[in-house]
BALUM-522352 format. One record per residue (C-alpha): residue number from 1; x, y, z. Coordinates in pm, whole numbers. Layout:
<tidos>
NUM,X,Y,Z
...
</tidos>
This chain:
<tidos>
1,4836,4355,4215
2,4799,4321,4596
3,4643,4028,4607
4,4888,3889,4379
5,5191,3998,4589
6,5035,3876,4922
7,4847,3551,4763
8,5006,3319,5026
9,4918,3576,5310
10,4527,3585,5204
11,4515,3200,5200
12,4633,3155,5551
13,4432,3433,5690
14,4110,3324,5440
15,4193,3002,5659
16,4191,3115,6004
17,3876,3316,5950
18,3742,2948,5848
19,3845,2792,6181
20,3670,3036,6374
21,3298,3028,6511
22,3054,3246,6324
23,3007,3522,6667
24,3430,3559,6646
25,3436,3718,6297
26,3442,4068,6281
27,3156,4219,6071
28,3374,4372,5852
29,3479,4030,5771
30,3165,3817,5781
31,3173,3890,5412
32,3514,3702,5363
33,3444,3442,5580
34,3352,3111,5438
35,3436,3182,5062
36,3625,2974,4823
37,3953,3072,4698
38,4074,3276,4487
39,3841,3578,4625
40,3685,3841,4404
41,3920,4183,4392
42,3685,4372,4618
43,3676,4068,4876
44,4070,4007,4867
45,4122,4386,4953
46,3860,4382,5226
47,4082,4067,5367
48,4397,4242,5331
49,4248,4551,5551
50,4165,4321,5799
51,4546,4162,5816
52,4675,4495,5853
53,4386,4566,6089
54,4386,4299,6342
55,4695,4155,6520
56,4521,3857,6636
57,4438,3793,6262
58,4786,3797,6178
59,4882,3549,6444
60,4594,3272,6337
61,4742,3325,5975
62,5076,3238,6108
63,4919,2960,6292
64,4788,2827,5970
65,5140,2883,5809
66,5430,2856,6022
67,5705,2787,5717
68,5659,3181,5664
69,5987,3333,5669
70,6090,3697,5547
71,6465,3601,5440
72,6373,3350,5213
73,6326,3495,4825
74,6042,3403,4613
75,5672,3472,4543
76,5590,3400,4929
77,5859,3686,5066
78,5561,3979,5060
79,5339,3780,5231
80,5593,3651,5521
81,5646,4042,5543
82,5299,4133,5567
83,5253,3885,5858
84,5566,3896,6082
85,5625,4267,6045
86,6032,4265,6115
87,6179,4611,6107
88,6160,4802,5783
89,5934,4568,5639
90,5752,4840,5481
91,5994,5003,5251
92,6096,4612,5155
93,5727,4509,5055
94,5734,4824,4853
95,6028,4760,4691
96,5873,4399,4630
97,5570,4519,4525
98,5775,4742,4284
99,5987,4504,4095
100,5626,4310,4112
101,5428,4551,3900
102,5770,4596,3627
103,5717,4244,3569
104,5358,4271,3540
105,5362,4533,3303
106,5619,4304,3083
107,5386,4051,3125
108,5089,4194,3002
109,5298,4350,2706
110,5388,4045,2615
111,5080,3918,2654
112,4901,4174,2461
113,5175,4090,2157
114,5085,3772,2179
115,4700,3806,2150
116,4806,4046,1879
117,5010,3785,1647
118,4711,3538,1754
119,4482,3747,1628
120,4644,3853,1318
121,4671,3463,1259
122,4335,3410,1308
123,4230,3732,1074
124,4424,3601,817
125,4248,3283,826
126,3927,3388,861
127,4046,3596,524
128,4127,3266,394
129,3806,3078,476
130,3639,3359,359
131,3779,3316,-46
132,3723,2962,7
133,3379,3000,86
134,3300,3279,-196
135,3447,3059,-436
136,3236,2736,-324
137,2935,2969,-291
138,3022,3078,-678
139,3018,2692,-783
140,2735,2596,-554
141,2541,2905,-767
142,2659,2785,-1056
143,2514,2401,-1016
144,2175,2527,-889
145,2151,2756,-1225
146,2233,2365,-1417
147,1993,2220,-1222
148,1717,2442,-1245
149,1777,2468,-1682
150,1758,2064,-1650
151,1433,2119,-1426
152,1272,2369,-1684
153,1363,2147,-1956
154,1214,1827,-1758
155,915,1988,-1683
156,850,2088,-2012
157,929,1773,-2190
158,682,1579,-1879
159,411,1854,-1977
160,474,1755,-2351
161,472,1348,-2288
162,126,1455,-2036
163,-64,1632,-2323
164,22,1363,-2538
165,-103,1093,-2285
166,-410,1280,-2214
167,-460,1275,-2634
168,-401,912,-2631
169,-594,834,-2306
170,-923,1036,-2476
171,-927,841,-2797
172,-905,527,-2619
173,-1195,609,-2397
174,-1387,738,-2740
175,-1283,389,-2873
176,-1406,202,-2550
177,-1730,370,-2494
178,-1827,286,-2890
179,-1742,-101,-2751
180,-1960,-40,-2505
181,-2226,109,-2710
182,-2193,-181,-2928
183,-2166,-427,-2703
184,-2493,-288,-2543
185,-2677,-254,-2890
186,-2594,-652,-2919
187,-2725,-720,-2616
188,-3044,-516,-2679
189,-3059,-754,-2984
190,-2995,-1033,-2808
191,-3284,-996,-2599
192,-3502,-914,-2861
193,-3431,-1225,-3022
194,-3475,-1440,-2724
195,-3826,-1264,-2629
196,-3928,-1328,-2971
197,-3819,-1654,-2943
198,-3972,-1773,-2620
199,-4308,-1598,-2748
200,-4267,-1843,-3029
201,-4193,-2153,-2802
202,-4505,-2045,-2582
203,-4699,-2020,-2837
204,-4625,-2330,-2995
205,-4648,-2501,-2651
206,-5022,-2349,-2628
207,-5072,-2516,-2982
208,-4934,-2869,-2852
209,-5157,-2854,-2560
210,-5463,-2777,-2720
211,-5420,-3055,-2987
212,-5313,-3277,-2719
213,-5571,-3200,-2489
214,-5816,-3249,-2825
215,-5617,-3560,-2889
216,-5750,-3680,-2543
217,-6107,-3639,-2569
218,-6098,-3807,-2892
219,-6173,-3497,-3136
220,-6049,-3467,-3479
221,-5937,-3909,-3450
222,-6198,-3966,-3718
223,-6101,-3697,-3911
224,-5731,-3789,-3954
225,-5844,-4149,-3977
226,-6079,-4064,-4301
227,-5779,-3764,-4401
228,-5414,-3861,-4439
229,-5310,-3570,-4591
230,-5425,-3379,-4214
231,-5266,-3662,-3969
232,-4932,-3608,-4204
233,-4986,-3228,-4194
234,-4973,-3303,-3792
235,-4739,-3485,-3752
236,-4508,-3230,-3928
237,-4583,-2991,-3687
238,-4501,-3204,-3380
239,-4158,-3260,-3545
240,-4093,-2910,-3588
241,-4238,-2816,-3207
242,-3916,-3071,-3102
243,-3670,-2889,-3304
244,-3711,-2626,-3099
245,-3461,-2511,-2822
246,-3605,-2616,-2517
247,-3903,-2821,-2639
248,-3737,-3178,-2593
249,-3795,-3350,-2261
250,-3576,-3612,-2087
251,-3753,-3898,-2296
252,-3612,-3796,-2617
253,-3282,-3917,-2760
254,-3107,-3746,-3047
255,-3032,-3939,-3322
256,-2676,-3960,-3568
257,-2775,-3634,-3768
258,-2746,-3479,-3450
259,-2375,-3539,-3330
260,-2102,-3268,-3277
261,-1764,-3278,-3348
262,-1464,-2999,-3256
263,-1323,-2819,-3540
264,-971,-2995,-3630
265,-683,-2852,-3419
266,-960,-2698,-3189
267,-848,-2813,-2756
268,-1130,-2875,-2546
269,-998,-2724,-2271
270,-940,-2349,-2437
271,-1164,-2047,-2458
272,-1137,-2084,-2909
273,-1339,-2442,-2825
274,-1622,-2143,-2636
275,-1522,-1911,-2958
276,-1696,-2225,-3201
277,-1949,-2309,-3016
278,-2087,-1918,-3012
279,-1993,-1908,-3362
280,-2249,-2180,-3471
281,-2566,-2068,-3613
282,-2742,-2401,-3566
283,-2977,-2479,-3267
284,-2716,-2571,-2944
285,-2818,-2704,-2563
286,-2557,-2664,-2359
287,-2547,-2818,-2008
288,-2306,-2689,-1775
289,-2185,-2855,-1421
290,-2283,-2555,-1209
291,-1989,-2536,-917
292,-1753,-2695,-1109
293,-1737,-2413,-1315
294,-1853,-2159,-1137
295,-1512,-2226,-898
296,-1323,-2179,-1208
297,-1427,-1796,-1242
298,-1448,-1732,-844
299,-1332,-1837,-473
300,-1453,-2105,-318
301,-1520,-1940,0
302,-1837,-1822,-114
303,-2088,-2061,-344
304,-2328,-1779,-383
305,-2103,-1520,-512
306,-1956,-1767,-761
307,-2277,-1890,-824
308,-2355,-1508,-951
309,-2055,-1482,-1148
310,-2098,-1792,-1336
311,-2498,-1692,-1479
312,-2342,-1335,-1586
313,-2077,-1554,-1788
314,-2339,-1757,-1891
315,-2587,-1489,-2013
316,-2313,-1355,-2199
317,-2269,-1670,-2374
318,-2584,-1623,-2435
319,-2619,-1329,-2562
320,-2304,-1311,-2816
321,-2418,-1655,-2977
322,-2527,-1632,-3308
323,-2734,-1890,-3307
324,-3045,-2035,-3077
325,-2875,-2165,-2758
326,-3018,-2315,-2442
327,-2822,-2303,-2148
328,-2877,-2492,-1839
329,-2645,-2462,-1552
330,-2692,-2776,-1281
331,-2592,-2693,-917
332,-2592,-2942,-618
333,-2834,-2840,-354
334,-2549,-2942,-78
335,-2348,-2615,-139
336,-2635,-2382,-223
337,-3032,-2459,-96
338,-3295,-2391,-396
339,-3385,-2101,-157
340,-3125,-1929,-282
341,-3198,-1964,-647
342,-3161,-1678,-870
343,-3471,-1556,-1035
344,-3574,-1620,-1343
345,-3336,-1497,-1667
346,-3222,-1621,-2030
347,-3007,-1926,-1832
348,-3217,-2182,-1703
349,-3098,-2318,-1338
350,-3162,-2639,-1181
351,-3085,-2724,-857
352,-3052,-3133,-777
353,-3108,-3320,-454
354,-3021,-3683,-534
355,-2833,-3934,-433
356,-2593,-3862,-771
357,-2611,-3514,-758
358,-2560,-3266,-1075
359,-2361,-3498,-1246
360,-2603,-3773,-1272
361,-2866,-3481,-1357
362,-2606,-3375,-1650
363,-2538,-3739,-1808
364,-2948,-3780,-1790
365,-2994,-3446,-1949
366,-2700,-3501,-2186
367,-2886,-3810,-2326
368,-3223,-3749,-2308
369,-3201,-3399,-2451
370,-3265,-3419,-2829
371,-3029,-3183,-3104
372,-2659,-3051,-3069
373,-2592,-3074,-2737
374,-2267,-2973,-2534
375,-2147,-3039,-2146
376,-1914,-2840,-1974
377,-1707,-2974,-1671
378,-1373,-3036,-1581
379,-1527,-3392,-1428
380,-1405,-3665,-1650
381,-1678,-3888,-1542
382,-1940,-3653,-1630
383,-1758,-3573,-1996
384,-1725,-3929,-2079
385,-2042,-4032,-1968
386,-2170,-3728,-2176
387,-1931,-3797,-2471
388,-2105,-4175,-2455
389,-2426,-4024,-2617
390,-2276,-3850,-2866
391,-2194,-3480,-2696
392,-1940,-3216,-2731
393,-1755,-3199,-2400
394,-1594,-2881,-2337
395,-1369,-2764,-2014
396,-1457,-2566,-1731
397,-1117,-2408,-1782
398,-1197,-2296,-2133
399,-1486,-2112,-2046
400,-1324,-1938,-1753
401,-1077,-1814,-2024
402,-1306,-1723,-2289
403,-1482,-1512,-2011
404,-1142,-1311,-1968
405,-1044,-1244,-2285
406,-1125,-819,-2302
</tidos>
């Protein structure tokens, strides 16, 4: 309460000790010296000791506030008293000091009512944040319970639709792997068929030779001249040797009983015109313009990877063809050296250096080549120059979407 009463009094003196030199303060003092205002309890007593104390204290203090005056009423009266010292000034700062603490203590009743009614209003509140936060906890419960029936029920129904998939999935992969099965017994066929076949060929070419190379030396001329019925018996047999696929050369045309036609309705240029042609069971060449279609199935970026993809096509074709078919897929050397020829398989491969190219090689295979022949190429030239000598012209495009169609 004293440093209350006597506020004004500490903050002159508080002042003066500031305006002196560090040597000047007392020791008891040193402690006061140099703090901010207001100063801890313990510090503003030690400072009001030192008022009381020392005389020249009281008359810097006055120095640093000469309005002090003990006549004039107010909070600043104690202090004036405390530094001037007039008669009786004792019993008056006592009386001040006094009425001071009565109106402290109604003060800090008040206060403390107050604090009481703010903290009743903040109990009551708190009481009513409380409710509202058991209720919202209550409905917040209530939701999660929802949500985790829907999430049972989800679950189960996902686990239901899963086993189901899985059931699905499985008999899909039984049916696929029988395709495959199949599609491998067919190919195991396949082969068969076209090692039996090229044992045939070979050893019909070994019979050719020999009775050309006897034809040569002039063996067995005598005999055909004094025997018809042997000559004819020959000449059968060479006849039949060129039926075969693969035994005409470039020197033989085919003749009218050998032209193609398309099915009515049947578009060059879609995979059903590749679904005919595999569907014949009659002998078939079929010449195919090697880039040009092999760019159909793959990027262009890279000849020898669309090179690959076109033979597999191809050997499928092969393959799934139901009857004897030659294939022959002509590539220009410019885009792919013979170097880099595959080796040998069911499709033959020709690589062409000339001036013309592979198309030129295609028209003069296309004509020479004796039997049911087809071309494929999107090149118009090379189909109409093909179509000229009576061949089947197909489009790259169809057999690009024949090859996708599983």
């Amino acid at each position: 309460m004293g440093e209350r009463l006597c506020r004004r009094a500490l903050e002159a003196a508080a002042k003066a000790l500031r305006d002196l030199d560090a040597d000047q303060v007392p020791a008891d003092l040193r402690r006061v010296a140099g703090r901010p205002l207001p100063l801890p309890p313990p510090l503003a007593l030690s400072l009001l000791k030192g008022i009381d104390r020392y005389e020249w204290l009281r008359e810097k203090a006055l120095e640093a506030w000469p309005d002090a005056d003990v006549k004039a009423a107010g909070p600043d009266q104690a202090s004036a008293l405390l530094l001037l010292r007039p008669p009786g000034w004792v019993a008056r700062l006592l009386a001040l000091a006094a009425g001071a603490g009565g109106d402290e203590s109604r003060e800090a009743e008040d206060e403390l009512a107050g604090r009481l009614a703010a903290a009743e209003a903040e109990a009551a509140e708190w009481k009513k944040r409380a409710r509202a936060e058991r209720e919202a906890g209550l409905l917040a419960q209530r939701a999660a319970e929802a949500a985790l029936a829907e999430e049972r029920a989800a679950r189960k129904a996902v686990q239901a639709t899963s086993a189901r998939a899985d059931g699905v999935l499985e008999a899909e992969a039984g049916r696929w792997r029988a395709a495959w099965q199949e599609a491998g017994a067919e190919r195991d066929a396949a082969r068969g068929e076209l090692r039996r076949l090229r044992e045939g060929l070979a050893e019909e070419k070994r019979r050719r030779a020999a009775a050309e190379a006897a034809l040569a030396e002039g063996v067995g001329t005598t005999r055909w001249a004094d025997d018809p019925l042997s000559m004819a018996a020959h000449l059968d047999w060479t006849a039949g040797v060129a039926r075969l696929p693969g035994a005409a050369t470039a020197e033989t045309g085919g003749g009218p009983e050998d032209l193609l036609r398309l099915p009515e309705g049947v578009r060059p240029d879609r995979r059903e015109a590749v679904g005919w042609l595999v569907a014949r069971t009659e002998a078939t060449a079929v010449l195919v313009d090697g880039y040009n279609a092999a760019f159909k199935l793959a990027a262009k970026t890279d000849p020898a990877a669309a090179r690959h993809r076109l033979l597999m096509v191809l050997a499928r074709l092969q393959q799934v063809a139901r009857g004897p078919m030659r294939v022959l897929a002509v590539f220009d050397s410019g885009l792919g050296p013979v170097a880099e020829a595959p080796t040998a398989g069911p499709v033959e491969v020709r690589f062409t250096a000339g001036e013309g190219g592979a198309d030129e090689e295609i028209v003069r295979l296309a004509a020479g080549l004796a039997g049911a022949r087809v071309v494929v190429s999107s090149d118009r030239a090379v189909r109409e120059a093909s179509e000229s000598a009576g061949v089947v012209s197909l489009w790259s495009e169809a057999l690009r979407d024949w090859s996708r169609r599983r």
